[in-house]
N, C-alpha and C positions, 0 to 999 in steps of 0.2 A: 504494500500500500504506500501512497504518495502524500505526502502533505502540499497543501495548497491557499496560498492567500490570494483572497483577488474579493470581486462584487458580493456583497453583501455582508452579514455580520459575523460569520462564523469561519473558522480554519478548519479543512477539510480532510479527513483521510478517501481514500479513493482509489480505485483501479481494481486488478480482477478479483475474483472472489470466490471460494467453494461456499456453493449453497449444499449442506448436508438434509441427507433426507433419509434416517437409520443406517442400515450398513451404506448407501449411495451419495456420491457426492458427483454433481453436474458443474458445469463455470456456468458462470454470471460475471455481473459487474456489479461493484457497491461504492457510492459516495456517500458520506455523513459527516456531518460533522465532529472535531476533533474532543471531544470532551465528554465528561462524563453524565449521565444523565438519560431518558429516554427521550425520544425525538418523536411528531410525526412522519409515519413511514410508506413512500409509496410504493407498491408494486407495479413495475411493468410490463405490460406484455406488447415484446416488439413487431415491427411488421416484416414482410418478406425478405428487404433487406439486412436482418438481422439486427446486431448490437452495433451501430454505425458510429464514427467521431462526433456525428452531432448529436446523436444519442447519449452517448456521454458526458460531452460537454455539457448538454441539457440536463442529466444526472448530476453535475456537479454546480451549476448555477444552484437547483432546488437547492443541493447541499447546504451551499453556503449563507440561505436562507433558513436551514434552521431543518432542513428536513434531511432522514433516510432514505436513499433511491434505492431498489434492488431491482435487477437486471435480470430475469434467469434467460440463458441462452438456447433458445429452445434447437438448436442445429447441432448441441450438447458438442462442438469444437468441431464439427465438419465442412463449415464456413456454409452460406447461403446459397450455391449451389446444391445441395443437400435437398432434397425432396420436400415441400409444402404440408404438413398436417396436421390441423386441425385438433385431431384426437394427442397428437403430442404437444399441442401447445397448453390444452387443459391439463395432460398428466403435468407437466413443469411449473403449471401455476399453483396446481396442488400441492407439488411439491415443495415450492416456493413456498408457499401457506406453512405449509408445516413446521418448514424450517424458520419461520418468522414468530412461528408460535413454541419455539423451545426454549429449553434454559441456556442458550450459544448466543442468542440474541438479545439480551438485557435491555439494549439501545430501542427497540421499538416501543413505540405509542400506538396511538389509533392508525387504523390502515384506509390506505385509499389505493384505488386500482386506477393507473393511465393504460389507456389502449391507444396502439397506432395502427393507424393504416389496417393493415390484412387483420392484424393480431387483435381489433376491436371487438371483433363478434366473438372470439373466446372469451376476452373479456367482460364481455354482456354474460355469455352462457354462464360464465364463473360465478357470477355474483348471484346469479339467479338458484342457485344452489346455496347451500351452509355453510357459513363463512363470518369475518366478523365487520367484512369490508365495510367502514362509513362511508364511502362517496366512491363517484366511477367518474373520470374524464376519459374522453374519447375523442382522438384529435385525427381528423379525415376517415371517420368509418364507410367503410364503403356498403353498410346495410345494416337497417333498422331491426331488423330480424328478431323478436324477441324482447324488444327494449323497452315497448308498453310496459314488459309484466312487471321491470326493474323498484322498484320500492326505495331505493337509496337515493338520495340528490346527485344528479348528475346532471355534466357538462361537457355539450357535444360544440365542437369546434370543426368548421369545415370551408374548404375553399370554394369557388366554382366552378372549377376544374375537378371536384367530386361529384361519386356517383348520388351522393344523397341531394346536395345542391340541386340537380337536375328535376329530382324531386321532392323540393324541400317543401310542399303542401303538405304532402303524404304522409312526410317523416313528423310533421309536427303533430298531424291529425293520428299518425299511429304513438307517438312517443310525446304527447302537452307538460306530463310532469319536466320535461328535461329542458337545462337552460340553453338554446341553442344560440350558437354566434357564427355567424357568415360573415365571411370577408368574400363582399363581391369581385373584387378585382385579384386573388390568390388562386394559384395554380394548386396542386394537388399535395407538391412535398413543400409548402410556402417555411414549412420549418426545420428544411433538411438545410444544412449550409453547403452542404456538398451540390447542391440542384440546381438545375437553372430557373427553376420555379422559386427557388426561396429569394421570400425579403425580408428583411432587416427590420424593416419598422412593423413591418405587420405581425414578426414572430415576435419583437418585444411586447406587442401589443399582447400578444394571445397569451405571452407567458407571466402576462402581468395579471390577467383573468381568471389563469389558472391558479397563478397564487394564491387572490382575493377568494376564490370560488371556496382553496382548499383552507386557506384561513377560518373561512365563516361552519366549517363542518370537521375538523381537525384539533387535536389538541395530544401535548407530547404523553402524559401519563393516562394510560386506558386501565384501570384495575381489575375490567371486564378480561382483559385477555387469557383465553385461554393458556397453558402454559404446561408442556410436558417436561417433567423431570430423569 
């Protein structure tokens, strides 16, 4: 792990990470801040690009804002050419769950789930199952699939160059609980830095939303959490 100073209030530990799950350990990535204490923690579930630079730089801004990022790699180290599925990105978020919920991780608080891109609808299917997640952002999902049933405050973020924007009556009339924001003039990866769709002001903007969003539903000590010894 790396230490790191820069935006925001906190000094960060950071970089890869075994997420343990009983005799099984997969990579991920974890940013958090450097000190003692529980944090809020988010889980993410990445999109078909895998664990990207912006991905973690994105990981380590929340950081330095005070929160836990965890990454599981659901391509478990065989890079993103690796075959697409679905049923393994829920096995790794369970997995991930687990491992957020043992005596290894002292550091977590309340949980929040990000979804991106491909990786949003496990995300949805996740939460919709038993779990202890407070809130769900979802940043360019590519389908509402299920989202109505979601009961937790969530915040859908999407460009117009996604498939929901196309139909963004649909998505409000199938999912009203959810706080949705459109950015009309954003392409699809508006917050990959790698892209030629990303911009600059429109992802400060988005990542300043998600902040706010996770502030108002978030807090670092959860006593609720379950915990195995």
């Amino acid at each position: 792990m790396s230490i790191l100073k820069g935006e925001g209030t906190h000094t960060i530990l950071y970089g890869r990470a075994d997420i343990h799950d009983g005799l099984r350990s997969d990579r991920g990535y974890l940013a958090r801040p450097d000190h003692a204490g529980s944090f809020p923690t988010l889980l993410v579930s990445h999109g078909r690009a895998g664990i990207t630079s912006s991905l973690k730089a994105l990981a380590r801004r929340f950081a330095r804002h005070g929160y836990a990022v965890v990454i599981p790699d659901f391509y478990r180290g065989r890079g993103s050419s690796a075959p697409w599925s679905e049923d393994r990105l829920i096995s790794g978020l369970e997995g991930a769950h687990r491992f957020l919920a043992s005596s290894d991780t002292p550091w977590v608080g309340d949980l929040a789930l990000l979804g991106f891109g491909s990786g949003a609808s496990a995300a949805v299917e996740f939460v919709l199952g038993p779990s202890n997640v407070r809130a769900l952002v979802l940043a360019s999902p590519q389908t509402t699939l299920g989202l109505g049933e979601v009961a937790i405050p969530t915040m859908g973020i999407y460009g117009k160059a996604d498939e929901v924007a196309e139909n963004r009556e649909q998505a409000q009339e199938d999912a009203p609980q959810v706080e949705w924001v459109l950015y009309g003039s954003a392409g699809h990866d508006f917050l990959d830095e790698s892209s030629e769709s990303f911009d600059a002001a429109i992802a400060e903007d988005a990542v300043s939303r998600i902040l706010d969003f996770l502030e108002g539903h978030l807090v670092g000590e959860a006593p609720g959490l379950p915990r195995t010894r």
